[in-house]
N, C-alpha and C positions, 0 to 999 in steps of 0.2 A: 406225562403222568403215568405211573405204574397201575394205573385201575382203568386207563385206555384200552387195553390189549383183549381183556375180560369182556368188554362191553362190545365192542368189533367183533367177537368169535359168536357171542348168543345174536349181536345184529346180523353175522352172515351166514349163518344156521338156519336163520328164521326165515330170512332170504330166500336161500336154497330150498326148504320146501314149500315155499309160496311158489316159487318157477315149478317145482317139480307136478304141484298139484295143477300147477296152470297150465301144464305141459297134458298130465294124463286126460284134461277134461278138452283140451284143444284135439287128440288121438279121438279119444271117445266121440268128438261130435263129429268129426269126417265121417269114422267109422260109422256114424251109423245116421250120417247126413241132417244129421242138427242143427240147424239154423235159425236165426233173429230176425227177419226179413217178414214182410205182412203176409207172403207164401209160404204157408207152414207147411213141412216137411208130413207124409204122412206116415214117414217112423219116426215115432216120441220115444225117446230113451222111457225105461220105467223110471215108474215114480220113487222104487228102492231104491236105483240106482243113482237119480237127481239126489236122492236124500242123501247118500252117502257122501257122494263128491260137492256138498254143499257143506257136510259136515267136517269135510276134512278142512275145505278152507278156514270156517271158522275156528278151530281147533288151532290153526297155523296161525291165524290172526291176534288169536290169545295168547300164541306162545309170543308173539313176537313183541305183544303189549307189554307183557309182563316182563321180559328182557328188558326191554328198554329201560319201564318204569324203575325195576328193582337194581339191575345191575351196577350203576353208579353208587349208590347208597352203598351197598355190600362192600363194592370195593374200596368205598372212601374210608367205612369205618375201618376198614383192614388196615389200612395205611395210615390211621393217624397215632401220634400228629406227624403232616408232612414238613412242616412249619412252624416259628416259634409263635410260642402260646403267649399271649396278656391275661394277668390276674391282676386286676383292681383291686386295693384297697382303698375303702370309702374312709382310712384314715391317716392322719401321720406317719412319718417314717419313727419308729423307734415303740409304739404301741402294740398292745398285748395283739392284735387281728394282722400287724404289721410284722410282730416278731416271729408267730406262728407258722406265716404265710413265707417269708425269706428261709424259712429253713425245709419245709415241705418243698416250696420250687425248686429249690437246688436238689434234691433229693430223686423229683422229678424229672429234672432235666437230664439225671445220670441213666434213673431206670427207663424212659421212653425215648431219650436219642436226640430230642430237639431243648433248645433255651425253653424256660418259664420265666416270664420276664414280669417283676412285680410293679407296677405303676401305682403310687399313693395317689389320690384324687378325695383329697380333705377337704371339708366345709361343710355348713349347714348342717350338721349332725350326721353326717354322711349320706344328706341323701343326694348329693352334685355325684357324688361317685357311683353311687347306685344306680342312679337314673341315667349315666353313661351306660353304664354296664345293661341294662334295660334295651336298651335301644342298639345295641350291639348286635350283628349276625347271629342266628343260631349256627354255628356251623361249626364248635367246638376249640377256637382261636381265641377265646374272650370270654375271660370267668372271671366272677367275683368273691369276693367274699362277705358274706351276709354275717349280719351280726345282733345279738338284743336290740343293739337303739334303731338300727334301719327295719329289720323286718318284723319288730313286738312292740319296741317303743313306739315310735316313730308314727305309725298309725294311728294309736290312740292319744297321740298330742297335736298333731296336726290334720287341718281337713282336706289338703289337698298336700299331695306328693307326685313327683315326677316319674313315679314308678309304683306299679302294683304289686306288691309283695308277696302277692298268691298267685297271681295271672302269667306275672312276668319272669318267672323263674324257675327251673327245674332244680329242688336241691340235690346237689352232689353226696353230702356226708356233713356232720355234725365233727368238728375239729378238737376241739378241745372244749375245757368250762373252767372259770377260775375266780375265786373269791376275790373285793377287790382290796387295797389296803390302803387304810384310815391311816394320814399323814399329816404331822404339820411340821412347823421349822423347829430345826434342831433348839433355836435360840427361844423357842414358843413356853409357855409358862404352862401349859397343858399337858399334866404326864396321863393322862389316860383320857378313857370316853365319860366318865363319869365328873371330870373335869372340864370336859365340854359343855357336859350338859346342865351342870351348875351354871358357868360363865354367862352361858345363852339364857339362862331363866333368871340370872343375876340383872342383866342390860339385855331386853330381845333389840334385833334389827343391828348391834353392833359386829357380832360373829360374821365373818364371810366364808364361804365355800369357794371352791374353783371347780371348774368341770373341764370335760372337752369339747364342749357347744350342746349348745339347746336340743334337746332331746336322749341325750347319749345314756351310756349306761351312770357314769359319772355324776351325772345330774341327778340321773333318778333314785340315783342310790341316797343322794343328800336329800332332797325332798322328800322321800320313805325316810328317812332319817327323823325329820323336824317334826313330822306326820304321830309316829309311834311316841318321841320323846317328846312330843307337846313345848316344843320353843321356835322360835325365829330366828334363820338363820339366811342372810344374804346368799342370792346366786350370783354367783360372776362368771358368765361364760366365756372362756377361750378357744380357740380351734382347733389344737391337738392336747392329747395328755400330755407329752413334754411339756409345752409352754404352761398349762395347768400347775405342775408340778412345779416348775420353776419359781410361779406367781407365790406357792408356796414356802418356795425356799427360800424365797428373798424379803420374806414378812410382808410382803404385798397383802398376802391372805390369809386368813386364819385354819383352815387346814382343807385338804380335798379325800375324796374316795377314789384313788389312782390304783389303775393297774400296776399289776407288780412288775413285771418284766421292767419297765422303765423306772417304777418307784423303790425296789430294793438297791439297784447301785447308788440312788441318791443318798439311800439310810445310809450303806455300809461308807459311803465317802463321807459321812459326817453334818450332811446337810437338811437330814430330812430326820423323826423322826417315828417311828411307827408305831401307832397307841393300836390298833387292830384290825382283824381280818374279816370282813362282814360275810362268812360260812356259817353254818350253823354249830362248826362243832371246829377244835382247832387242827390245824394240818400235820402233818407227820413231818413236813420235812421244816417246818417254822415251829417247832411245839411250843417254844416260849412266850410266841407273840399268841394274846386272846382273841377271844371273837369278842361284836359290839352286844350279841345275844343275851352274856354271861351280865351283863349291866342292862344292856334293853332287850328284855323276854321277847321274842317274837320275830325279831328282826334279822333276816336273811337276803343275802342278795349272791345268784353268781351270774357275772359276765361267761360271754360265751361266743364262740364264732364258728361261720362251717362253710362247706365251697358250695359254690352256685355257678349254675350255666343260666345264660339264655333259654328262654322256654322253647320246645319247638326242639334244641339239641337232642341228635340220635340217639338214641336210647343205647345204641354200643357205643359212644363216645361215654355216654354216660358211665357206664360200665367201666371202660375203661379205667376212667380219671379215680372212678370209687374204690376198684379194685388195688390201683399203685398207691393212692392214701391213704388206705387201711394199713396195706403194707408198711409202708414208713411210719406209719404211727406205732405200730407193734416194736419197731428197731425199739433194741433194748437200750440202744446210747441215743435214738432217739426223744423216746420216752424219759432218760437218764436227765438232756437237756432242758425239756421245758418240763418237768417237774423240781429242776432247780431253780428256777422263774417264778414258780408258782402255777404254771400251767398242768392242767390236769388232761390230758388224752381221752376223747370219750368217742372214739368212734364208732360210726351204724350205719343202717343201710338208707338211702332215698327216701325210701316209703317211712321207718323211723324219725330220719330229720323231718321228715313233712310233717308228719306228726306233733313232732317236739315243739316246732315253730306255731303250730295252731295252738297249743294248749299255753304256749308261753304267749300268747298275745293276747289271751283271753284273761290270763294271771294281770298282766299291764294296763289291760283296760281298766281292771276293779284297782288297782294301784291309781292309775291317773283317775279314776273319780274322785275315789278318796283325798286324795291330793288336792285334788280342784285344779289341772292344771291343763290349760290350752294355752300350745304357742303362738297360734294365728288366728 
């Protein structure tokens, strides 16, 4: 290991003047016939003197503490990563935390030198993927990505979770935020949200929704949905937004609140089609599609995702990973790509995401009462 060499020079330093000091206090007692033995000498070094060559030891002993203790740490942040890195996604291959996260790793792996290797680990609203990622080393090999339904939702709809979402995680940076978009089948007799909202107040309990599982942002966005416009409208949970969206396209369901990254190829191929944006106001690079606002006053939702470590990781690792993701997020063809998606860039610091994530899980609590909704 290249942070071996560093650690050996402060251990053999610290060595050398533990002998050196053991040497002058061994001269010292000859000289002047100082001994341990129940026949005490009747020349006693001074008491200065004791104090001095007691203080050197201890002085020696600190340094060598402190070698030890620190020098491994120092060197390892220096060196990472020395090995490829895992980034959890607690969802699907092809969703908006999943498409974020594939283009940031590769970007990653150019500027620090080792693989980012993204692992999807879907289910239960993502919290099977989070709760891996929980239980992972700190030791900067093993990030996640945290998102609304795992670390805002997610807690105030269930009362136990596999993971602590304060406790368990150091956040990295806040990735992106993206309105999500209101979908149903091309062949769907519903041209806008005002058309929904007729249908659902025409026959309640016959409308369905699709999500990407219990808890998610998907879900919550339809339930804030039924909530503001006062109707009934079925949940069908699935386990990723593809399959969601699909449920959709195939008239299985009556429409979903999908992410964009995987829901506008479905529009543009014909299969899907988009009545609007749940932002508060409409996007620059979609201007034609509306928001759900413009028909129901009030009504806003963005999806959002951002990097996490294990708690406990160094605070230079930390750095580190904060410092190259800021950067790729400013790339101007960066930025070019997932603002063609619908993704919006919003990078910040640790202490900001921490932030964000406390005041968004306090928003979701008063959402899930309102709602009345417990999943367990």
């Amino acid at each position: 290991m290249p942070t071996l060499p560093g650690v050996f020079i402060n251990f053999q330093n610290c060595l050398t003047l533990l002998s050196i000091n053991a040497i002058s206090w061994h001269i010292y007692a000859n000289k002047n016939n100082i001994c341990h033995t129940k026949r005490r000498s009747a020349l006693k070094p001074s008491r200065r003197h004791t104090m001095l060559l007691h203080s050197r030891f201890l002085a020696t002993a600190l340094a060598l503490a402190t070698a030890l203790a620190a020098a491994p740490q120092g060197a390892g942040a220096q060196s990472y990563p020395a090995r490829p890195v895992r980034i959890i996604v607690p969802h699907g291959a092809g969703s908006s935390p999943d498409t974020i996260t594939r283009l940031v790793a590769q970007h990653l792996g150019e500027r620090l030198g080792q693989p980012f290797v993204v692992e999807n680990r879907a289910g239960a609203g993502g919290t099977i993927g989070l709760g891996a990622a929980a239980r992972a080393p700190a030791d900067g090999y093993t990030l996640a990505v945290g998102h609304i339904g795992t670390l805002t939702i997610n807690p105030n709809v269930y009362s136990k979770l596999p993971y602590d979402p304060v406790k368990d995680f150091a956040p990295i940076m806040l990735s992106a935020r993206t309105p999500l978009l209101v979908v149903v089948s091309a062949e769907s007799p519903y041209k806008s949200i005002a058309d929904v909202i007729a249908a659902a107040k025409a026959d309640p309990g016959k409308l369905t929704f699709s999500s990407a599982g219990n808890g998610t942002a998907s879900h919550m966005s339809g339930e804030y949905f039924k909530t503001l416009a006062g109707v009934s409208i079925t949940h069908i949970p699935f386990k990723t937004a593809p399959e969601a969206l699909t449920g959709v396209a195939s008239g299985a369901v009556t429409l979903t609140f999908g992410g964009q990254p995987p829901a506008w190829p479905m529009v543009k191929a014909g299969k899907l089609r988009a009545l609007a944006l749940t932002s508060d106001q409409r996007v620059a690079e979609f201007p034609d599609t509306p928001v759900v606002a413009e028909t129901l006053p009030g009504y806003e939702m963005f999806d959002w995702n951002g990097f996490m470590a294990p708690a406990g990781t160094p605070a230079a690792i930390i750095g580190t990973l904060h410092n190259a993701i800021a950067t790729i997020l400013a790339e101007p063809d960066v930025v070019r790509q997932l603002r063609g998606q619908g993704l919006l860039p919003t990078p910040n610091t640790p202490e900001q995401f921490a932030r964000f994530i406390d005041a968004e899980r306090g928003k979701w609590a008063r959402v899930a009462k309102e709602v009345k909704i417990q999943l367990d």
